[in-house]
MOPAC internal coordinates of N, CA, C and O (Angstrom, degrees):
PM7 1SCF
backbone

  N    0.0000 0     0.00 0     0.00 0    0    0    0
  C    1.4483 1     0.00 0     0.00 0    1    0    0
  C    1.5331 1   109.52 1     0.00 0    2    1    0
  O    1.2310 1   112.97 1   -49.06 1    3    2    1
  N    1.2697 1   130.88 1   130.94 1    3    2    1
  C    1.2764 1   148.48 1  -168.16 1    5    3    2
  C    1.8865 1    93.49 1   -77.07 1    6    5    3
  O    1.2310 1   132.00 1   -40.84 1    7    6    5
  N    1.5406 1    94.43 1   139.16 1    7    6    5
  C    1.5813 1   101.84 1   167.90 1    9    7    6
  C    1.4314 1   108.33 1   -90.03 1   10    9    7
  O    1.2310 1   123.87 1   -18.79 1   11   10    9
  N    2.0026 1   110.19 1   161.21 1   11   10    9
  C    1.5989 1    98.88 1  -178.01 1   13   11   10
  C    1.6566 1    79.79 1  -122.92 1   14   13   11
  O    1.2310 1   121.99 1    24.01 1   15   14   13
  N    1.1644 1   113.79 1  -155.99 1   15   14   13
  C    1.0090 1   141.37 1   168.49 1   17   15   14
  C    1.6845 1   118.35 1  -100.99 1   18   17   15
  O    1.2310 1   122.11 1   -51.59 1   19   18   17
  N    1.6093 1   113.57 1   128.41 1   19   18   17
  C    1.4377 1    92.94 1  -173.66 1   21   19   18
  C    1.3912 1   127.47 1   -87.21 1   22   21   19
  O    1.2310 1   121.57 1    26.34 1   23   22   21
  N    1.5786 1   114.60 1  -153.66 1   23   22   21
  C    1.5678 1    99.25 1  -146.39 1   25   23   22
  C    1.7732 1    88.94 1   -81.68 1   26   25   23
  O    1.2310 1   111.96 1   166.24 1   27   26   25
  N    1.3718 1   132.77 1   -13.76 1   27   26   25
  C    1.3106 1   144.75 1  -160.42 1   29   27   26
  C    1.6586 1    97.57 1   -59.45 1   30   29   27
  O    1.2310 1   131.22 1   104.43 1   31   30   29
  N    1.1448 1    95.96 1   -75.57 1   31   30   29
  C    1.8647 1   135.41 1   175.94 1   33   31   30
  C    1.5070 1   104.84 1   -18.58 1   34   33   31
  O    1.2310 1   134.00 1   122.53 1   35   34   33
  N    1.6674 1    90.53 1   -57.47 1   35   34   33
  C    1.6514 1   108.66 1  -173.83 1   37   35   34
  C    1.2972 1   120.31 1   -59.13 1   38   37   35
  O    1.2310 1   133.53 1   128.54 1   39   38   37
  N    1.4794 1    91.44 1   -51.46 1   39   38   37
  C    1.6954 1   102.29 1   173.87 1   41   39   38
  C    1.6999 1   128.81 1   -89.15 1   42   41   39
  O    1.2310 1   123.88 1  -176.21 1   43   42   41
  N    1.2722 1   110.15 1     3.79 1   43   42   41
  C    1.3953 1   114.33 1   150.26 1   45   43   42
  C    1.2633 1   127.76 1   -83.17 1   46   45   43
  O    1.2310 1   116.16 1   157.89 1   47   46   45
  N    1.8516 1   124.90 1   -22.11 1   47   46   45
  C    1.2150 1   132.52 1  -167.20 1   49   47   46
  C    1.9895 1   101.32 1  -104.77 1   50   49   47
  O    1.2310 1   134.78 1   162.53 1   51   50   49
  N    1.2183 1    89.02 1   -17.47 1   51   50   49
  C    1.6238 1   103.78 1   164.58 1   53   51   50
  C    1.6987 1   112.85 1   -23.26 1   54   53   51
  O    1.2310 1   130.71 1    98.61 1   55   54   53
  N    1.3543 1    96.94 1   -81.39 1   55   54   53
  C    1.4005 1   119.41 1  -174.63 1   57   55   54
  C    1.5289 1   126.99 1   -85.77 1   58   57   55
  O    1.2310 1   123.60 1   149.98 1   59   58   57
  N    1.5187 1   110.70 1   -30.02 1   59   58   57
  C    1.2199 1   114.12 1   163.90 1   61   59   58
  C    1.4918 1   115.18 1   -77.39 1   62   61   59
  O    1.2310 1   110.45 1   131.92 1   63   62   61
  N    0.8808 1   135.55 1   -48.08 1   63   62   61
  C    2.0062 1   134.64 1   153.69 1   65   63   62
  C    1.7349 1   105.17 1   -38.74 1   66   65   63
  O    1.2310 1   107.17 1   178.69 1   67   66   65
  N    0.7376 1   141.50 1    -1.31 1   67   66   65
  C    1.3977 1   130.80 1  -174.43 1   69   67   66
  C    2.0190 1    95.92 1  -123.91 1   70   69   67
  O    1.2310 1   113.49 1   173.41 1   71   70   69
  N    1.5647 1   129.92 1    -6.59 1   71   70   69
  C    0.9472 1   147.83 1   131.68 1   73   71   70
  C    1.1556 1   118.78 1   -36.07 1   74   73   71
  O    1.2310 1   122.28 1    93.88 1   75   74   73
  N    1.7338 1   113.24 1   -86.12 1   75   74   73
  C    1.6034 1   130.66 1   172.67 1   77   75   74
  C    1.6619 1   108.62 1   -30.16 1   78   77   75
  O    1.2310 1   134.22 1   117.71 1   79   78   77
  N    1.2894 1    90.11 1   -62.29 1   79   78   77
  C    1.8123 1    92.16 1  -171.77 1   81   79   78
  C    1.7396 1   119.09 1   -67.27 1   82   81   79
  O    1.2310 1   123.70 1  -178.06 1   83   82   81
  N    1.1197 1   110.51 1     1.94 1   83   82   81
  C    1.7531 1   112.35 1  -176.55 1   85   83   82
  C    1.4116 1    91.63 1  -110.23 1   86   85   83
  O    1.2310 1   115.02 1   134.73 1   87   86   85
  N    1.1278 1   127.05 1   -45.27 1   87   86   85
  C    1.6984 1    98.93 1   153.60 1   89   87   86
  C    1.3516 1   145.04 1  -122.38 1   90   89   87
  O    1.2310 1   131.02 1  -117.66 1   91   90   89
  N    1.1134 1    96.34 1    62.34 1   91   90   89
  C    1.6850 1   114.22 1  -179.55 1   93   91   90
  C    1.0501 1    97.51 1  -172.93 1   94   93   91
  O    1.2310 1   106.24 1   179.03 1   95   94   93
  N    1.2304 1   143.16 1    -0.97 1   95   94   93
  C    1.6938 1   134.52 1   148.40 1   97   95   94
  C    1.8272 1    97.29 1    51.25 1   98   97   95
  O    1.2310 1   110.21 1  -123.48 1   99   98   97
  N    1.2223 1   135.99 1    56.52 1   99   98   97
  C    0.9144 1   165.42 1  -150.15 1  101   99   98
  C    1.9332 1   104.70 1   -81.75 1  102  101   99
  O    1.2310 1   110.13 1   -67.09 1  103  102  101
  N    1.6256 1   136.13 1   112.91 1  103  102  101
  C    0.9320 1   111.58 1   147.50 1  105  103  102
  C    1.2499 1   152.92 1   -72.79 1  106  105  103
  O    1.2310 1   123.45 1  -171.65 1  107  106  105
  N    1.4751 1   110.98 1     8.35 1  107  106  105
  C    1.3408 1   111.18 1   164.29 1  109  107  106
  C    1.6129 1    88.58 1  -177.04 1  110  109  107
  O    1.2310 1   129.41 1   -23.70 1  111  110  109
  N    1.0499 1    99.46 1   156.30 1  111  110  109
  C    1.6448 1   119.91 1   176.75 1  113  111  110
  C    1.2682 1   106.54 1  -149.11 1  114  113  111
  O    1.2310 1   119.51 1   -73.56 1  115  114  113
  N    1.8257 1   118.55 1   106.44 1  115  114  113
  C    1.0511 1   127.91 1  -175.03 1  117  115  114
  C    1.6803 1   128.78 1  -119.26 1  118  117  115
  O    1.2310 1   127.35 1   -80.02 1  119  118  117
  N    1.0063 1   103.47 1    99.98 1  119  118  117
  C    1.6086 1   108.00 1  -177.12 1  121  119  118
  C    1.5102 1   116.13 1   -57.38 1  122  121  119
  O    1.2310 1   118.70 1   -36.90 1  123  122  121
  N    1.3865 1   120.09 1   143.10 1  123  122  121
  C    1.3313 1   139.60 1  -150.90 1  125  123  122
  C    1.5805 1   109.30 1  -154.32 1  126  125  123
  O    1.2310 1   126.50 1   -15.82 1  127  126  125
  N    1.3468 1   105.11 1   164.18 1  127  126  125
  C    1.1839 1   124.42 1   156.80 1  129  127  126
  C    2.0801 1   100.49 1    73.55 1  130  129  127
  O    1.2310 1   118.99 1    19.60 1  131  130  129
  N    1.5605 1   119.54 1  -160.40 1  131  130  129
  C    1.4138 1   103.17 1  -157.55 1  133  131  130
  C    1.1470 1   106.37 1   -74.98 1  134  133  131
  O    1.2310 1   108.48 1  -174.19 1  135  134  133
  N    1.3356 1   139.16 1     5.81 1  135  134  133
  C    1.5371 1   140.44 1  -177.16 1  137  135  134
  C    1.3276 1    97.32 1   -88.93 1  138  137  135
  O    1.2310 1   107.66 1   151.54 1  139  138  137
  N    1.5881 1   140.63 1   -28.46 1  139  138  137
  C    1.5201 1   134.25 1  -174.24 1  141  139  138
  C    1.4806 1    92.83 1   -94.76 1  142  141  139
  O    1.2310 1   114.60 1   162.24 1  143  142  141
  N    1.1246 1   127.83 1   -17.76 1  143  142  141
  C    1.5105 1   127.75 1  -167.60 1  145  143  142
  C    1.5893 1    92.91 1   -92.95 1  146  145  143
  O    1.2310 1   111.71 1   141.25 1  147  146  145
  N    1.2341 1   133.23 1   -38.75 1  147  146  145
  C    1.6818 1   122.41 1   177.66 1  149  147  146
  C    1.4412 1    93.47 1   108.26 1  150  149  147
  O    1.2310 1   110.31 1   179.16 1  151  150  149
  N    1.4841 1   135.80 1    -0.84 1  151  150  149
  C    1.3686 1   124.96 1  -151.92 1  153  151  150
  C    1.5709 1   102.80 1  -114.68 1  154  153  151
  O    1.2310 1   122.01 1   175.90 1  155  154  153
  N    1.8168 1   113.75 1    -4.10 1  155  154  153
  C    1.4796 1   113.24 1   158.58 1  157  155  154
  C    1.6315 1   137.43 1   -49.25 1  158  157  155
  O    1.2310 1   122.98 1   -39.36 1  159  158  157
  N    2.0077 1   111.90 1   140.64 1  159  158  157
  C    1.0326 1    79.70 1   168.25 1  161  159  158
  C    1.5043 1   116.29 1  -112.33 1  162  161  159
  O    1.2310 1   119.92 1    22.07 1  163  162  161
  N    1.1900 1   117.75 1  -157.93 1  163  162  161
  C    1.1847 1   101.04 1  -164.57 1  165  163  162
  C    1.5031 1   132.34 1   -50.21 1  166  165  163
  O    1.2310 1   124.80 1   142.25 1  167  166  165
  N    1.5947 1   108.40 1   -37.75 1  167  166  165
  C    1.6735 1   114.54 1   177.60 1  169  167  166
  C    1.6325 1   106.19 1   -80.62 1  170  169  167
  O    1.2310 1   125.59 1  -156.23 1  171  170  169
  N    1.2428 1   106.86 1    23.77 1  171  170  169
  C    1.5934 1    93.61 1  -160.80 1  173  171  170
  C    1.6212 1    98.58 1   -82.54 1  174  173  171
  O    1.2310 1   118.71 1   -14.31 1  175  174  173
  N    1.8076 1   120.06 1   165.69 1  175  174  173
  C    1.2131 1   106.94 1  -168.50 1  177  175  174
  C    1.5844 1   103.63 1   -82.07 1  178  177  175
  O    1.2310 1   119.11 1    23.63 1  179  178  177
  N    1.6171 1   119.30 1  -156.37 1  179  178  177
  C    0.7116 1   130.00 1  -135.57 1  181  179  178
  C    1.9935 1   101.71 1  -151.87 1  182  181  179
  O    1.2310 1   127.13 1   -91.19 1  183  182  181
  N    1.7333 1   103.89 1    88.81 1  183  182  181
  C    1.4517 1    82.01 1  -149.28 1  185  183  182
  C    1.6321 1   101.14 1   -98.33 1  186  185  183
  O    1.2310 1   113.08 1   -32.73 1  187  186  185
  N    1.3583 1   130.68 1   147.27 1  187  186  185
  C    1.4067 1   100.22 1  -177.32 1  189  187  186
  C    1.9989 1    97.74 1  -145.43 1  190  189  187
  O    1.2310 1   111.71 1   -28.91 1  191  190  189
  N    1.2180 1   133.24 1   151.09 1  191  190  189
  C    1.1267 1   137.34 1   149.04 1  193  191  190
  C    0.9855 1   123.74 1   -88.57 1  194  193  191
  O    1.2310 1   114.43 1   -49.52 1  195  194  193
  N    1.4786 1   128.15 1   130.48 1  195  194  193
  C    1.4627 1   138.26 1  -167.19 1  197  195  194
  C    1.8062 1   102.83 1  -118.65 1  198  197  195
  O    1.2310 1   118.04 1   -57.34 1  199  198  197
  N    0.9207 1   121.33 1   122.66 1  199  198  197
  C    1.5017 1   116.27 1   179.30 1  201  199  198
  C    2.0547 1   107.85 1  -126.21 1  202  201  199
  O    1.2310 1   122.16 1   -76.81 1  203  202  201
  N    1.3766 1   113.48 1   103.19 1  203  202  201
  C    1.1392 1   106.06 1   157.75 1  205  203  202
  C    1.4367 1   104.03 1  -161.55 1  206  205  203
  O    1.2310 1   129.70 1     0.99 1  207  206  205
  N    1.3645 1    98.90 1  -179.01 1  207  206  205
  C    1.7006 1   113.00 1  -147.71 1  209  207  206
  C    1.7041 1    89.52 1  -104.00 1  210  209  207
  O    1.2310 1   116.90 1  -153.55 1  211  210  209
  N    1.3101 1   123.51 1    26.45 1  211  210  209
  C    1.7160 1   122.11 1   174.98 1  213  211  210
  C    1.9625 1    72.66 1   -96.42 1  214  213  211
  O    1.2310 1   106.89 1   126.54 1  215  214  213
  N    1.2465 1   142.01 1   -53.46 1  215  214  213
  C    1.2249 1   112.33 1  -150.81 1  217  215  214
  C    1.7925 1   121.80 1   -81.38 1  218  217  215
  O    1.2310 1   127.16 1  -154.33 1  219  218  217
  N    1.3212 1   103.83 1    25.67 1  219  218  217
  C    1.6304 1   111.81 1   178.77 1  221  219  218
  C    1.1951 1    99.24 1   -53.08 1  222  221  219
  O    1.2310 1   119.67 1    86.97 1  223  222  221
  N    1.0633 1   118.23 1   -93.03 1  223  222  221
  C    1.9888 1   115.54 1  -159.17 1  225  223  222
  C    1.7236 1    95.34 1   -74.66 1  226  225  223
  O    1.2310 1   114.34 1  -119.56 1  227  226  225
  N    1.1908 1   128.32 1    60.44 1  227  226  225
  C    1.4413 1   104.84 1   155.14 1  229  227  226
  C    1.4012 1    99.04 1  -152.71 1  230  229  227
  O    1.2310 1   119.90 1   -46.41 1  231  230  229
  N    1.6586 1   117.80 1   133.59 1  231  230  229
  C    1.4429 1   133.39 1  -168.81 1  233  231  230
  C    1.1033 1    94.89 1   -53.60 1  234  233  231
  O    1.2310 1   117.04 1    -6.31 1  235  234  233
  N    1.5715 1   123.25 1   173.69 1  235  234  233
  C    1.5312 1   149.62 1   171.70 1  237  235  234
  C    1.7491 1   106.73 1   -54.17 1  238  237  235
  O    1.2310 1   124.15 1   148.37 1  239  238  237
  N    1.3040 1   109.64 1   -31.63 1  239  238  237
  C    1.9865 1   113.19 1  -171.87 1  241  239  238
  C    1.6135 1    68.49 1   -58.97 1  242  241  239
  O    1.2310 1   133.61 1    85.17 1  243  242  241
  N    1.2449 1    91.30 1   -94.83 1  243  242  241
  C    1.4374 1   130.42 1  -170.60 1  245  243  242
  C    1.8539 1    98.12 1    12.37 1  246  245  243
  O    1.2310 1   133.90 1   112.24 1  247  246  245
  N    1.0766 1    90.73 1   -67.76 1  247  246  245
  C    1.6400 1   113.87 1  -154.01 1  249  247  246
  C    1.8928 1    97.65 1   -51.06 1  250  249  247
  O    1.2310 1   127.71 1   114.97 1  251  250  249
  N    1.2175 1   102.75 1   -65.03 1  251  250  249
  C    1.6129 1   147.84 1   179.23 1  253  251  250
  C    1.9193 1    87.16 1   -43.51 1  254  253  251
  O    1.2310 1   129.83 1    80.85 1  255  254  253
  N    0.9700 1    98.65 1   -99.15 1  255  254  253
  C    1.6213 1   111.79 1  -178.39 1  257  255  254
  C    2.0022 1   103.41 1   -20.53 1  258  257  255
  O    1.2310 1   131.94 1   105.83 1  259  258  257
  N    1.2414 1    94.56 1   -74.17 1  259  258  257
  C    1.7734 1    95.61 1   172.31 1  261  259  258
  C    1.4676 1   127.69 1   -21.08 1  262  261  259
  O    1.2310 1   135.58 1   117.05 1  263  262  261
  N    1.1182 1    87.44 1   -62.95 1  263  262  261
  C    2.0873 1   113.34 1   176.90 1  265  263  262
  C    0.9897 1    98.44 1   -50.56 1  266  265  263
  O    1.2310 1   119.84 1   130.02 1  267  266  265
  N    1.4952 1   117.91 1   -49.98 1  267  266  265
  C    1.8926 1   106.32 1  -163.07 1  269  267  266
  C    0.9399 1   105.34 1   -95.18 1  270  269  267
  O    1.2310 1   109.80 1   158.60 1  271  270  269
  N    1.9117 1   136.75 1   -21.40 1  271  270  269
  C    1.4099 1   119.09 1   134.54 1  273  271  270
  C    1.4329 1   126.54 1    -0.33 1  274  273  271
  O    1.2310 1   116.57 1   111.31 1  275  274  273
  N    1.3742 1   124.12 1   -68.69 1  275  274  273
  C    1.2172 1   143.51 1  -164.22 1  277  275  274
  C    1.9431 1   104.81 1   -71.78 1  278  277  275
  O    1.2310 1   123.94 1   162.84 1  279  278  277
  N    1.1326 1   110.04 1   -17.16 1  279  278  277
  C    1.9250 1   108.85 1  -146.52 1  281  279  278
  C    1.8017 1    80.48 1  -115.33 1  282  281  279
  O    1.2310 1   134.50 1   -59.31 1  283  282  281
  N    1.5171 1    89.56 1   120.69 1  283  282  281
  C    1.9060 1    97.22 1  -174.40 1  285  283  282
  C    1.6068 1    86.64 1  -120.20 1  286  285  283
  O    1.2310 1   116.27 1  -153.00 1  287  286  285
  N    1.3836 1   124.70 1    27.00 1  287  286  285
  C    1.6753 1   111.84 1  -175.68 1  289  287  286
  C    1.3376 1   113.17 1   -93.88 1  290  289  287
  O    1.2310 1   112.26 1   -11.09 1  291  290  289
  N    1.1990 1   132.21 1   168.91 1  291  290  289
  C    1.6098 1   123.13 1   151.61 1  293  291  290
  C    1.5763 1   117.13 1   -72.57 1  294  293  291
  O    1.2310 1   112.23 1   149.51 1  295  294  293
  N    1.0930 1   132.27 1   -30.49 1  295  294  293
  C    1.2392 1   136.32 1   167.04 1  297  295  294
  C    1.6326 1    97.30 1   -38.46 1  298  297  295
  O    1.2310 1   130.34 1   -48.65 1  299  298  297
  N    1.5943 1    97.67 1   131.35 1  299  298  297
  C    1.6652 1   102.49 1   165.61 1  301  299  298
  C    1.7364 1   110.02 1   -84.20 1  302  301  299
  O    1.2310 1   123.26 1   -38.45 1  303  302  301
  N    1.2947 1   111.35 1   141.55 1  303  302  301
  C    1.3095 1   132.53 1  -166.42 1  305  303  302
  C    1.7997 1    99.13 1   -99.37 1  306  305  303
  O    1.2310 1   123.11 1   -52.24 1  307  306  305
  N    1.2352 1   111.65 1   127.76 1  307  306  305
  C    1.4704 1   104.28 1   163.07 1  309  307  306
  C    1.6107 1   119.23 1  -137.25 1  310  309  307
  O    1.2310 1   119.82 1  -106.14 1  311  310  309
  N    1.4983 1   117.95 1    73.86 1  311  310  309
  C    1.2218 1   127.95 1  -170.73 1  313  311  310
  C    1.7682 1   111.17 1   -75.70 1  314  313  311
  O    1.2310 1   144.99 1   -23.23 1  315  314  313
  N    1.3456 1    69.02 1   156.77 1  315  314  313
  C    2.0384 1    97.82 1   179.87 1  317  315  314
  C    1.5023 1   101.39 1  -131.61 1  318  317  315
  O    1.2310 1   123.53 1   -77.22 1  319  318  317
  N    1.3692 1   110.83 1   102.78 1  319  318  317
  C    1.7124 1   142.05 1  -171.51 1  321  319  318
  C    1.9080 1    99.15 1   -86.57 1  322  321  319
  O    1.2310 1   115.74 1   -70.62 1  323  322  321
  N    1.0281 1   125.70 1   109.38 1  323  322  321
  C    1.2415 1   118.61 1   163.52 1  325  323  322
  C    1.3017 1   100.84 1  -135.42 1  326  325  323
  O    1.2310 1   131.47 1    -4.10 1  327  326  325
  N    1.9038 1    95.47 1   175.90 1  327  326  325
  C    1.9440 1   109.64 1   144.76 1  329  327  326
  C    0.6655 1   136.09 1   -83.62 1  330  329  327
  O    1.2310 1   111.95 1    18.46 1  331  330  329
  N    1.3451 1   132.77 1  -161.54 1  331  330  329
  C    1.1354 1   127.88 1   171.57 1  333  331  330
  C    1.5549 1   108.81 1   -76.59 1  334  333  331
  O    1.2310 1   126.51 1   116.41 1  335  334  333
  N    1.4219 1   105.09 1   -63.59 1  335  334  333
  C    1.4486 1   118.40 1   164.96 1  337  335  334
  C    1.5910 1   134.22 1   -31.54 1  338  337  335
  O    1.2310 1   122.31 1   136.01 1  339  338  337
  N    1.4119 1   113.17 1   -43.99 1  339  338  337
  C    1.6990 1   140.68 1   138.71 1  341  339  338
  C    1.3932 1   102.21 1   -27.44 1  342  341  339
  O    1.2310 1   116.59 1   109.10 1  343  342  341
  N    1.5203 1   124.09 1   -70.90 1  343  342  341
  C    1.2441 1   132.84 1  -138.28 1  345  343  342
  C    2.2374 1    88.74 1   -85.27 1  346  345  343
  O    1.2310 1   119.74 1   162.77 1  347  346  345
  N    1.3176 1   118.10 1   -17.23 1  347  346  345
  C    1.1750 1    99.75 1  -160.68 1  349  347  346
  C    1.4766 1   107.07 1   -96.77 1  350  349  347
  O    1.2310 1   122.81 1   164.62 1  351  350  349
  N    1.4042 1   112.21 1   -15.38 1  351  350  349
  C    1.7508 1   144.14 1  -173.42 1  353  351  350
  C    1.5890 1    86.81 1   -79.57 1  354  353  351
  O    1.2310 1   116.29 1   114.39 1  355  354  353
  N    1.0968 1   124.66 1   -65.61 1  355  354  353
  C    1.3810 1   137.83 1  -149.84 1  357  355  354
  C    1.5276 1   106.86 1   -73.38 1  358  357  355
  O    1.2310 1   123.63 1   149.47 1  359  358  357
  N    1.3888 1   110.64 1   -30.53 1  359  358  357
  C    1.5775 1   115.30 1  -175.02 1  361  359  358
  C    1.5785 1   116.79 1   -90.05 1  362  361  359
  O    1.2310 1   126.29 1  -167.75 1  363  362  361
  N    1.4798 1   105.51 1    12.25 1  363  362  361
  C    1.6322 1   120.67 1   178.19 1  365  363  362
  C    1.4245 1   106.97 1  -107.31 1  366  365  363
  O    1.2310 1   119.95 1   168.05 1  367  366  365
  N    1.7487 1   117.70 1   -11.95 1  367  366  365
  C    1.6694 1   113.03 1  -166.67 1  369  367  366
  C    1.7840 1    86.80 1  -120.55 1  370  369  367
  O    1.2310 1   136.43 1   -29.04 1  371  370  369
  N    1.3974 1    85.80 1   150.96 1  371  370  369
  C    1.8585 1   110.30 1   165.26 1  373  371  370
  C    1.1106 1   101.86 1   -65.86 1  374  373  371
  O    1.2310 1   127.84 1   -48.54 1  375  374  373
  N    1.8153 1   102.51 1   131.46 1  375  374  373
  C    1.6434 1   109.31 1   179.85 1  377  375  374
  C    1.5447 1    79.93 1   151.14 1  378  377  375
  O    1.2310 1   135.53 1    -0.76 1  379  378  377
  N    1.7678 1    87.55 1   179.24 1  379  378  377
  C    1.3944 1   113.74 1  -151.82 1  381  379  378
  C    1.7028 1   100.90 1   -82.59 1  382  381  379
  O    1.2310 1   118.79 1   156.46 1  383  382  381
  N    1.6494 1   119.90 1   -23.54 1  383  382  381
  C    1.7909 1   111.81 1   156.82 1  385  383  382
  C    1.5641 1    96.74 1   -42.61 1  386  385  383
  O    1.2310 1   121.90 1   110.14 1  387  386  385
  N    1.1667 1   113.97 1   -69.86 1  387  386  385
  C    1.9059 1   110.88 1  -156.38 1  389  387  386
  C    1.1184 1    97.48 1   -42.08 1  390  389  387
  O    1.2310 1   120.87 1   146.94 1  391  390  389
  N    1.5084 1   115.94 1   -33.06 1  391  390  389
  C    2.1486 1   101.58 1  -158.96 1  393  391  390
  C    1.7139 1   102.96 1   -90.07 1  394  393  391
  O    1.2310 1   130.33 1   166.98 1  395  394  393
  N    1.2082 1    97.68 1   -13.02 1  395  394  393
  C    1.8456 1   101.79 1  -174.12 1  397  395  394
  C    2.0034 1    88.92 1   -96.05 1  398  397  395
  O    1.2310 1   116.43 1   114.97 1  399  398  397
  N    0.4519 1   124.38 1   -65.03 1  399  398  397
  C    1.8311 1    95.09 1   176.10 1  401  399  398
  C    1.2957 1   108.36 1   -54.25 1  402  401  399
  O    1.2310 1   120.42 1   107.78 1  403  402  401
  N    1.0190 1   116.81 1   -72.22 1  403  402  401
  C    1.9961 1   110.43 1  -177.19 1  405  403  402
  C    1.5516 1   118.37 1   -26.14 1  406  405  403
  O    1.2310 1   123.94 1   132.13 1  407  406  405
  N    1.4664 1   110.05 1   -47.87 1  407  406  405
  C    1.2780 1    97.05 1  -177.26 1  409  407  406
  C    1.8856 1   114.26 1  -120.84 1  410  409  407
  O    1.2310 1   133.84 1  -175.58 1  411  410  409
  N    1.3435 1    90.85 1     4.42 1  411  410  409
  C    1.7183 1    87.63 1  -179.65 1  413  411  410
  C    1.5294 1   118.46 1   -76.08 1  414  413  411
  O    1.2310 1   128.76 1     8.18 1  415  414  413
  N    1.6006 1   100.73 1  -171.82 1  415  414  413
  C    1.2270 1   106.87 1  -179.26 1  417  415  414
  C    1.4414 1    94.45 1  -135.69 1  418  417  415
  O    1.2310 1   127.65 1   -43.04 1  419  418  417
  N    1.3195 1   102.88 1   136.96 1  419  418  417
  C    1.3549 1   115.17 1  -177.68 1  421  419  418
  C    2.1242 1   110.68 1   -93.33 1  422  421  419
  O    1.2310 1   130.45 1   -66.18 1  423  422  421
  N    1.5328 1    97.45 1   113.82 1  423  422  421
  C    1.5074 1    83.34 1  -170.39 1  425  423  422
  C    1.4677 1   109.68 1  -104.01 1  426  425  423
  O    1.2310 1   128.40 1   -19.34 1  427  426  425
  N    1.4976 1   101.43 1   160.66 1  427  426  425
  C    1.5797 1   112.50 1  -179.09 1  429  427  426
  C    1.3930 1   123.06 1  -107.68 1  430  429  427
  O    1.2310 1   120.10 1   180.00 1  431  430  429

């Protein structure tokens, strides 16, 4: 049986994902790691992939800093800022992209 994410998770990323996407208009934002698996505990972080084409010209701070702009939670946030283009290079090499598509959840 597949793990989800619980109802906590859901409803913290609720409102802060609807943040991300008003400025960064985002093609996908995909939650990962033991919070998409259901197997977090409560302080656990908060892992998420952000994919849109607002972060072309802006370094990794840049990118990183923005996102957490957006994140007013106590939950620690640990984002992965790409492009699209990033995201298509990146999803061919071993590493933590492969494990955040493989096992994430892409939220809406």
């Amino acid at each position: 049986m597949a793990r989800k994410p619980d109802a906590e998770t859901l409803k913290l990323l609720k409102n802060q994902v609807q943040k991300i996407k008003k400025r960064y208009h985002p093609e996908k934002i995909i939650l990962f790691g033991s919070r998409a698996r259901g197997d977090n505990l409560k302080d656990s972080d908060i892992d998420i992939l952000v994919v849109s084409r607002q972060f072309q010209n802006m370094n990794w701070r840049e990118r990183i800093q923005g996102v957490f702009g957006t994140w007013d939670k106590k939950q620690m946030l640990e984002p992965i800022c790409l492009t699209p283009e990033e995201l298509e290079k990146r999803k061919k090499q071993l590493g933590i992209v492969q494990q955040a598509l493989r096992e994430g959840i892409e939220i809406q």
